[in-house]
DRENDO-1510 file (C-alpha; in Angstrom, 1 decimal, always signed):
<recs>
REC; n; res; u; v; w
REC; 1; UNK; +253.4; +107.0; -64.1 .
REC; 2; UNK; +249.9; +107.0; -63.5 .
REC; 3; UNK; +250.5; +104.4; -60.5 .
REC; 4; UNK; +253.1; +106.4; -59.2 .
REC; 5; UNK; +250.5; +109.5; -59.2 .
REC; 6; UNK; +247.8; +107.8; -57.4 .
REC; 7; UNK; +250.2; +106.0; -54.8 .
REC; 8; UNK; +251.3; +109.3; -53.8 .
REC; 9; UNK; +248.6; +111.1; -53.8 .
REC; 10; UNK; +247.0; +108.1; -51.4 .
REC; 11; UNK; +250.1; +108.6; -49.1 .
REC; 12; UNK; +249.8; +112.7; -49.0 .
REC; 13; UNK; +245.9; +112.0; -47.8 .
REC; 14; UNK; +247.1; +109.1; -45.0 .
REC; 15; UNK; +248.6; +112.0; -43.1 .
REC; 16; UNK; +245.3; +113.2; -42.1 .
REC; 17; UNK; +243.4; +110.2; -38.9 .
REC; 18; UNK; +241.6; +107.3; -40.9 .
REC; 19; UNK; +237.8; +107.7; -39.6 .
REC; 20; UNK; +236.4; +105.8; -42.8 .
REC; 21; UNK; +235.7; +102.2; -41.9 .
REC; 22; UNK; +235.4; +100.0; -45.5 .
REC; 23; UNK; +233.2; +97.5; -45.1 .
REC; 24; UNK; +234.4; +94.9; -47.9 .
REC; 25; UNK; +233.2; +91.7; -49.6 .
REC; 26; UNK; +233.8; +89.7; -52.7 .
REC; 27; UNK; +232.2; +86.9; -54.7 .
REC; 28; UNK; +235.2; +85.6; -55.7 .
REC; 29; UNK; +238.8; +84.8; -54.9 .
REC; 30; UNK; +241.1; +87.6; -55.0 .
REC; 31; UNK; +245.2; +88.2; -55.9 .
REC; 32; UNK; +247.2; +88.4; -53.0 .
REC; 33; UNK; +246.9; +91.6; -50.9 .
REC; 34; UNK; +244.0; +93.0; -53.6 .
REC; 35; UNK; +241.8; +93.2; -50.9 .
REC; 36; UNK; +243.7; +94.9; -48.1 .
REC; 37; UNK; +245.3; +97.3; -51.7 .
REC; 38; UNK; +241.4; +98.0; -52.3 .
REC; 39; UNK; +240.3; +98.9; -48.8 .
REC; 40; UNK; +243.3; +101.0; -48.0 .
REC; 41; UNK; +242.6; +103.3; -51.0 .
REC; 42; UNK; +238.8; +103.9; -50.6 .
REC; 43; UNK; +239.8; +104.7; -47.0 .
REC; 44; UNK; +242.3; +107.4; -48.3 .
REC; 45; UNK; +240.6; +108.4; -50.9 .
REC; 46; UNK; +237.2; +109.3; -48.8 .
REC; 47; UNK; +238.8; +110.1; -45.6 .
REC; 48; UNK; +239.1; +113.5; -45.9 .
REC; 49; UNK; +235.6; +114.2; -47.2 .
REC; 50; UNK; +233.0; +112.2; -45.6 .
REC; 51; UNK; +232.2; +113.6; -42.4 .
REC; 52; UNK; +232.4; +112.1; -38.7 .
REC; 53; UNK; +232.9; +108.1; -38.4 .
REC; 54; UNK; +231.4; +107.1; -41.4 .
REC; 55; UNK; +231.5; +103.3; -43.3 .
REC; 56; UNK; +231.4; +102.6; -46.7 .
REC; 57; UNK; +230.3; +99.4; -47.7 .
REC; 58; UNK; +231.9; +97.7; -50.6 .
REC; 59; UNK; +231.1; +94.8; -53.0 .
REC; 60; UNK; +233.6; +93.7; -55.6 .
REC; 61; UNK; +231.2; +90.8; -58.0 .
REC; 62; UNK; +232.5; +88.0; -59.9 .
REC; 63; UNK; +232.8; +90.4; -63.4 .
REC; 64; UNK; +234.8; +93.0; -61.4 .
REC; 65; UNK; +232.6; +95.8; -60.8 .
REC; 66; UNK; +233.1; +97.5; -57.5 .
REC; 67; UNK; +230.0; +98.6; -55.9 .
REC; 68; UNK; +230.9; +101.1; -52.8 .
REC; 69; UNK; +227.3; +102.6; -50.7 .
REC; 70; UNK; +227.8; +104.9; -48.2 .
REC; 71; UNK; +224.5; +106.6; -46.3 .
REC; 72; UNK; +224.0; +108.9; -48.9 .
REC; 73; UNK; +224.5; +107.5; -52.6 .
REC; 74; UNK; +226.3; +104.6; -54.3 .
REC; 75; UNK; +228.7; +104.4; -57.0 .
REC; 76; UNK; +229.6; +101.3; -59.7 .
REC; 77; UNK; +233.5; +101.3; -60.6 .
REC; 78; UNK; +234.8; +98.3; -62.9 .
REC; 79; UNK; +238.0; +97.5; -61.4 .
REC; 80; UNK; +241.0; +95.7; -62.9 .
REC; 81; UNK; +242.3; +92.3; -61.8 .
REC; 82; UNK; +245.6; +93.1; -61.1 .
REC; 83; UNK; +246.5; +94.4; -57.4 .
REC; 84; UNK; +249.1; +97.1; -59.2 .
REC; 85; UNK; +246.4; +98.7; -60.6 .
REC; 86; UNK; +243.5; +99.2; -57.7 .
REC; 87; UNK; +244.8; +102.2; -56.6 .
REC; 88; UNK; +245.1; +104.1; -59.7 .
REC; 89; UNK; +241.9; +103.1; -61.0 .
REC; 90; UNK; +240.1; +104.0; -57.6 .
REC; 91; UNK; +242.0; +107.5; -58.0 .
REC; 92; UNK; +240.4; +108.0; -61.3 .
REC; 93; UNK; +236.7; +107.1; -60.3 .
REC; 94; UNK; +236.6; +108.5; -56.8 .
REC; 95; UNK; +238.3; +111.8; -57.7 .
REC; 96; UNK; +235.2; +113.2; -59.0 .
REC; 97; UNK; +232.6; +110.7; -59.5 .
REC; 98; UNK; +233.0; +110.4; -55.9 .
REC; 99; UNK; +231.0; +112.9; -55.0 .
REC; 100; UNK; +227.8; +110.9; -54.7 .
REC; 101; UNK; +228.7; +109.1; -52.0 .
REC; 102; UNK; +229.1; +112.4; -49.8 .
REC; 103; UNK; +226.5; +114.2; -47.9 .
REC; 104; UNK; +225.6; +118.1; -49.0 .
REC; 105; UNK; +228.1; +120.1; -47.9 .
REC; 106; UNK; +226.8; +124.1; -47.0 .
REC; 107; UNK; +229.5; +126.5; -47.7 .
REC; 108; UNK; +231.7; +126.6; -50.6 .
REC; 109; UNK; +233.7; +123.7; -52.1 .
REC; 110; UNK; +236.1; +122.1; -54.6 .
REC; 111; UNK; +234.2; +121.2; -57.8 .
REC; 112; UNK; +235.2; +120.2; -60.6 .
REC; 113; UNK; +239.4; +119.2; -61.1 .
REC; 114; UNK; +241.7; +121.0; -63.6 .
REC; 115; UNK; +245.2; +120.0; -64.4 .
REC; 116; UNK; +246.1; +123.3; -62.5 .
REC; 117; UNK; +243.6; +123.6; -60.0 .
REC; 118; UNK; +239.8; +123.5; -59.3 .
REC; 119; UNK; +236.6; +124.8; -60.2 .
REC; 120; UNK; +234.4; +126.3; -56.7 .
REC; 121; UNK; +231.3; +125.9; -56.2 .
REC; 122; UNK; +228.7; +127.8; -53.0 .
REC; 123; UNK; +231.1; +130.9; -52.9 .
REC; 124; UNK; +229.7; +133.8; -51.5 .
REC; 125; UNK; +230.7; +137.1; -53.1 .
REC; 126; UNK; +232.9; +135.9; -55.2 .
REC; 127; UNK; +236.6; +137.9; -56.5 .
REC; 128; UNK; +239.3; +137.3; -58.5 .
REC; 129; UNK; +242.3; +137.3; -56.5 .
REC; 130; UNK; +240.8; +136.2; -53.2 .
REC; 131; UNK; +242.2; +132.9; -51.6 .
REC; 132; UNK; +241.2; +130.4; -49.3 .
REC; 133; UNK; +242.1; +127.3; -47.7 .
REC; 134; UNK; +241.1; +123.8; -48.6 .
REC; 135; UNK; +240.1; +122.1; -45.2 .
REC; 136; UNK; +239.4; +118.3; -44.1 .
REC; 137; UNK; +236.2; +117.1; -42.7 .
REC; 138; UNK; +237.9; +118.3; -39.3 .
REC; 139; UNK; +238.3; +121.9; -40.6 .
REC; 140; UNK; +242.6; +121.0; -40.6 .
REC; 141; UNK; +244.0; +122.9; -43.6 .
REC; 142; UNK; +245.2; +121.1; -46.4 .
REC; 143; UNK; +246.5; +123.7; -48.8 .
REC; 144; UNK; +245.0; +127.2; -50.7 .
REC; 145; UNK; +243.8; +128.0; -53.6 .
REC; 146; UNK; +243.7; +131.4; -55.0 .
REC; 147; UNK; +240.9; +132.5; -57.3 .
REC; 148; UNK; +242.1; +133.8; -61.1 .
REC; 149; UNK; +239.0; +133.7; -62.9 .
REC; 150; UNK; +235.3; +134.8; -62.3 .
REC; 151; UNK; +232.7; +134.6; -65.0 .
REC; 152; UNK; +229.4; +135.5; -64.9 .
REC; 153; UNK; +227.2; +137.4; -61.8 .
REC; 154; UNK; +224.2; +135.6; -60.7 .
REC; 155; UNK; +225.4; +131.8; -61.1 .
REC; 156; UNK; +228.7; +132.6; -61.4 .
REC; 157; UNK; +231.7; +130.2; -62.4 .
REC; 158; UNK; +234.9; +130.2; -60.5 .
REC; 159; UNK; +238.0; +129.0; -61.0 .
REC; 160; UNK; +240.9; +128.8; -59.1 .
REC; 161; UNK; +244.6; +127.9; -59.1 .
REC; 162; UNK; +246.0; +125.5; -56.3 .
REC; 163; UNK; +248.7; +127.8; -54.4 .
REC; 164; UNK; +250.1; +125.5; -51.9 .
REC; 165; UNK; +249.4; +122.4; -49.5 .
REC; 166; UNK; +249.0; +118.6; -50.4 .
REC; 167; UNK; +246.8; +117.1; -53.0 .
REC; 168; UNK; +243.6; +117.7; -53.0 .
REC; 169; UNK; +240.5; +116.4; -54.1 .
REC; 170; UNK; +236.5; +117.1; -55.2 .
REC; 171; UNK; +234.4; +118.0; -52.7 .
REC; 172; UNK; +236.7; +119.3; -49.6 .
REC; 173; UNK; +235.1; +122.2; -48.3 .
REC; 174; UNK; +237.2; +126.0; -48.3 .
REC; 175; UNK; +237.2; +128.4; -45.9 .
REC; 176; UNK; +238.2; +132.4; -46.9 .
REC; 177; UNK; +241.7; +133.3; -46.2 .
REC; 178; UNK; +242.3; +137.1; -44.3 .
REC; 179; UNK; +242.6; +140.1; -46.7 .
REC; 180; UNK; +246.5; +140.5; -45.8 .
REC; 181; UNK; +249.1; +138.4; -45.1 .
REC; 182; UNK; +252.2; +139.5; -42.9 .
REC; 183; UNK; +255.5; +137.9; -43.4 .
REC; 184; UNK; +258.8; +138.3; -41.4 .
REC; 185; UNK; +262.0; +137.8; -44.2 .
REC; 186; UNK; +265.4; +136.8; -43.8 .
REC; 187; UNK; +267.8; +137.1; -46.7 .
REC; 188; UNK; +271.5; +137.1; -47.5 .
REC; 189; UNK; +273.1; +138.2; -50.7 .
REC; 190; UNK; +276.0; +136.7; -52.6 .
REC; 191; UNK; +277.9; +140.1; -51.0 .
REC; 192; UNK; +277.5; +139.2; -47.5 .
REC; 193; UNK; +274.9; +141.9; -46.8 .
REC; 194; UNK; +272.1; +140.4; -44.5 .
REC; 195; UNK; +268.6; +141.7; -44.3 .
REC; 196; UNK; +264.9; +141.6; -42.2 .
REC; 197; UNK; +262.1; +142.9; -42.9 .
REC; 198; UNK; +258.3; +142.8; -41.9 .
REC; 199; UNK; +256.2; +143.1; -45.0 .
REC; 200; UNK; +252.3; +142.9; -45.4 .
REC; 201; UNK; +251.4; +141.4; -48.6 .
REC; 202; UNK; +247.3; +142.0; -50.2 .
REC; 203; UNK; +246.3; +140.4; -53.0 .
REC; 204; UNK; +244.2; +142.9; -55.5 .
REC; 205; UNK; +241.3; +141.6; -57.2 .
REC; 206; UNK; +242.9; +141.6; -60.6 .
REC; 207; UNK; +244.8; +138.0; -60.8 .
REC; 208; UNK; +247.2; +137.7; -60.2 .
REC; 209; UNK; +248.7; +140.8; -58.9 .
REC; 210; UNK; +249.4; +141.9; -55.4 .
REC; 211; UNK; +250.4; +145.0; -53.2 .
REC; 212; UNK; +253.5; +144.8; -50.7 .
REC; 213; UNK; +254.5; +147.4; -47.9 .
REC; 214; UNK; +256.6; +147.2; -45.1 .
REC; 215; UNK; +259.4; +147.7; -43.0 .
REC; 216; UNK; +263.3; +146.7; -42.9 .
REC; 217; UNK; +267.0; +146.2; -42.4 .
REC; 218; UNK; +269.7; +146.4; -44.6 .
REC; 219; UNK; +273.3; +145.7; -43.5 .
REC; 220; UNK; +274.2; +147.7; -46.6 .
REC; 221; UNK; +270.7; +150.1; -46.8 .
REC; 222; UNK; +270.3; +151.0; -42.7 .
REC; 223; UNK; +266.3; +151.3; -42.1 .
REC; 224; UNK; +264.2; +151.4; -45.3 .
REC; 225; UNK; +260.1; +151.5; -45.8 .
REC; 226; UNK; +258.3; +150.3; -48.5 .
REC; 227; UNK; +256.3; +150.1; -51.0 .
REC; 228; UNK; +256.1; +147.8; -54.2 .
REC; 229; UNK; +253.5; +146.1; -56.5 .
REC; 230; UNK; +254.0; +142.4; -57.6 .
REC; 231; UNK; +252.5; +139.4; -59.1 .
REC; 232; UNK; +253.0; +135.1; -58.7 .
REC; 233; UNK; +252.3; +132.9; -61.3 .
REC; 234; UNK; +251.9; +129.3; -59.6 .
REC; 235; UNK; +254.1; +126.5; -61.0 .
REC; 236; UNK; +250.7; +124.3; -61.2 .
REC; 237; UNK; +249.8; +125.9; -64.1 .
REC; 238; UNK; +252.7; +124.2; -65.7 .
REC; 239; UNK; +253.3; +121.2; -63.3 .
REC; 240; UNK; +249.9; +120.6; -62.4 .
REC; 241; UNK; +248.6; +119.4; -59.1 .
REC; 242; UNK; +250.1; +115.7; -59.4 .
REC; 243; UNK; +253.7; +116.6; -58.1 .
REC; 244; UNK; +254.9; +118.2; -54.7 .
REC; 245; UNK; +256.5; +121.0; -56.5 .
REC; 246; UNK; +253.5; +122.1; -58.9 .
REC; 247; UNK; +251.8; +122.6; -56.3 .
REC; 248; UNK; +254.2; +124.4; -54.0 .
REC; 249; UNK; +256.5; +126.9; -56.4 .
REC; 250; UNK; +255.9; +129.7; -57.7 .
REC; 251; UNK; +257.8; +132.5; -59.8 .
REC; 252; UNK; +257.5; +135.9; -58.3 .
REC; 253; UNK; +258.5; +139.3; -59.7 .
REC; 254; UNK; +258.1; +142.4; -58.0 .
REC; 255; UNK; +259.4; +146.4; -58.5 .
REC; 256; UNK; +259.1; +149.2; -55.4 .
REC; 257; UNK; +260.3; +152.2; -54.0 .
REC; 258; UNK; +261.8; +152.6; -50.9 .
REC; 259; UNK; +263.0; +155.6; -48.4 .
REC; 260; UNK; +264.7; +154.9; -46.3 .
REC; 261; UNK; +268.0; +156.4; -43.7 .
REC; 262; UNK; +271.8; +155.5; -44.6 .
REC; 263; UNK; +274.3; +158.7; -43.4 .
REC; 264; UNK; +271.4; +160.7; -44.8 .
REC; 265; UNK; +268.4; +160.1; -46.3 .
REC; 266; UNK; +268.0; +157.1; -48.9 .
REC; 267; UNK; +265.7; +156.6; -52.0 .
REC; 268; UNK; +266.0; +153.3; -53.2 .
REC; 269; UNK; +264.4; +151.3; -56.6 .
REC; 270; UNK; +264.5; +147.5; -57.2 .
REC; 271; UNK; +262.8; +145.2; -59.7 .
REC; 272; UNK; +263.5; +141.4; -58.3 .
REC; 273; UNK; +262.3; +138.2; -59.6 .
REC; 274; UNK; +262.2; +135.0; -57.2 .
REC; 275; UNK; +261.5; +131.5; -57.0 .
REC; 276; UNK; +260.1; +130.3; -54.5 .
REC; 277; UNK; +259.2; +127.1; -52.3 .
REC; 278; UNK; +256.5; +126.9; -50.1 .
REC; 279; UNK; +256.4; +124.5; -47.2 .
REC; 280; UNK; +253.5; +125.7; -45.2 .
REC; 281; UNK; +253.9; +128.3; -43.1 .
REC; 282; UNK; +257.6; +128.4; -44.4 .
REC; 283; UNK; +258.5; +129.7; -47.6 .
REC; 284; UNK; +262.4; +129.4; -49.1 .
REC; 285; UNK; +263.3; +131.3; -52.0 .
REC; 286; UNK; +265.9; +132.7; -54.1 .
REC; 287; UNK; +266.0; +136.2; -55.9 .
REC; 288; UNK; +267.9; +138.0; -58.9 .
REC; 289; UNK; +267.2; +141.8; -58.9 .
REC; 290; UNK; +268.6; +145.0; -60.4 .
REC; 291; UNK; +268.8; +148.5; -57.9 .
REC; 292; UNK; +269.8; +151.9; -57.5 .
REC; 293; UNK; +270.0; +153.6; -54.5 .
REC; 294; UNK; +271.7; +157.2; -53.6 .
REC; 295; UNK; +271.4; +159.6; -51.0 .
REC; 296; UNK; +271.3; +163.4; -51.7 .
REC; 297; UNK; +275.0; +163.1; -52.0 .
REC; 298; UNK; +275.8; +160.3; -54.2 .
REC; 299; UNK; +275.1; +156.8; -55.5 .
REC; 300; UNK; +275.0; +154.2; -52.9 .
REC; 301; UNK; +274.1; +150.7; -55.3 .
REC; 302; UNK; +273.5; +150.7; -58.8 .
REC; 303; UNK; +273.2; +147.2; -60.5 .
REC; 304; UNK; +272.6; +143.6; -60.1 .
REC; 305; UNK; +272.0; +141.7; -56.9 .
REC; 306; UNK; +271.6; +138.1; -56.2 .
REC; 307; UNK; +269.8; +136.9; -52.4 .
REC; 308; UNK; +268.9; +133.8; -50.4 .
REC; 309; UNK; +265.9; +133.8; -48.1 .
REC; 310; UNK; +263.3; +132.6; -45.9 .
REC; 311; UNK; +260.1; +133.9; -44.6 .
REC; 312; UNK; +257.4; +132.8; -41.9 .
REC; 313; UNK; +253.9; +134.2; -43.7 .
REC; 314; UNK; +250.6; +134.5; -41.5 .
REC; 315; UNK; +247.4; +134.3; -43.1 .
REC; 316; UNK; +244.3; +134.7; -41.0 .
</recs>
């Protein structure tokens, strides 16, 4: 399992354009393909955090220790001699010990690794709630993180939940995410009924809670607005970060009001919960809900309610 882990975290981080050039040696005859295994996963593995065209020089020794140098620190890691294992034991030491081998980076950071997430470090003004995005040395976004803890005021320690993106690692520099997000959502229920609607979504600075107003279409509702308070809890606090969907679902519940115009005027209530599945921009997810909804007149929907959906989300 712990192989497994590292190979695909390795593969996730190849996406990004190797830059890192590993400068290798041994003192001793090696298993088949130990060497090109050893190279290819400090190249991965520091890739994304060493900045410009960088080379690491590395020396295995006769005993097995690993010494890797870049122009800015060094770092001893005893290595196994099996070729199976290189990967996974590079994943280990790199993930945070790592970090001497990189050069100071100004702004904030990733810090120190939690099974859900990361602690920040060189945050400016601080607040729960507030997310950012994880970039590469090349400023490419990698994923988010959102912030659900902050103790303390003049050192003060944050921690944050990983929200979306690929794996990520110690050291890769963050960059604030806008105030507001606006989505466009496409839905269907189990009735036939399709819906759109244009919603911005701001995430208060009490984790992890969020406000949600917009604009929409029923095929069964006409035109509604509104307005409705909700919260996500991140599947990576019970996943972790090691798997795909950890890091990319979430469980969402939300309630609102809405008014809205159906043969007269509309006043709608729902309470929803969703799952959801982000894949970047993209987000899939599917809903159970309970609503009433009347005009002046008489009862339009009352009950349960079942939808598919997608959305396109912009965060600036």
């Amino acid at each position: 399992m712990r192989r497994a882990l590292a190979l695909l975290t390795l593969l996730l981080l190849s996406a990004n354009v190797m830059a890192v050039e590993v400068d290798f040696r041994s003192d001793g005859n090696l298993p088949a393909g130990y060497g090109e295994q050893l190279r290819a996963s400090v190249a991965d593995l520091l890739s994304s955090r060493l900045d410009g065209e960088a080379t690491v020089r590395a020396h295995l020794d006769e005993a097995w220790q690993l010494t890797l140098t870049t122009d800015h620190g060094s770092l001893v890691v005893a290595l196994p001699p099996s070729t199976d294992e290189v990967a996974a034991t590079l994943y280990s030491a790199l993930s945070w010990d790592g970090v001497t081998l990189f050069p100071p980076r100004s702004g904030g950071k990733l810090s120190y690794p939690f099974s859900y997430g990361f602690a920040l470090s060189g945050v400016e003004s601080p607040r729960e709630g507030r997310s950012y995005w994880v970039v590469d040395r090349e400023g490419r976004h990698l994923g988010s993180v959102r912030t659900m803890r902050v103790v303390g005021e003049e050192d003060p320690v944050v921690v944050a939940v990983q929200s979306s993106g690929k794996a990520l690692l110690p050291h890769m520099g963050i960059e604030g995410k806008g105030a507001f997000s606006f989505g466009l959502y496409g839905s269907l229920s189990l009735e036939g009924a399709l819906g759109v609607e244009a919603l911005v979504i701001q995430s208060l600075p009490l984790y992890p809670f969020e406000a949600r107003w917009g604009i929409g279409y029923d095929s069964d509702e006409s035109v509604t607005l509104r307005l409705g308070l909700g919260a996500t809890f991140y599947m990576s606090h019970l996943l972790g970060t090691g798997s795909t969907i950890g890091r990319n679902m979430a469980l969402e519940g939300w309630a609102d009001l809405a008014l809205g115009w159906h043969d007269g005027l509309l006043l709608s209530a729902s309470a929803r919960l969703a799952l959801s599945y982000h894949l970047s921009s993209w987000t899939v997810s599917a809903s159970l809900g309970s609503r009433v909804a009347a005009t002046a007149a008489t009862p339009i929907h009352q009950g349960l309610f079942f939808t598919l959906g997608t959305a396109y989300t912009y965060t600036p």
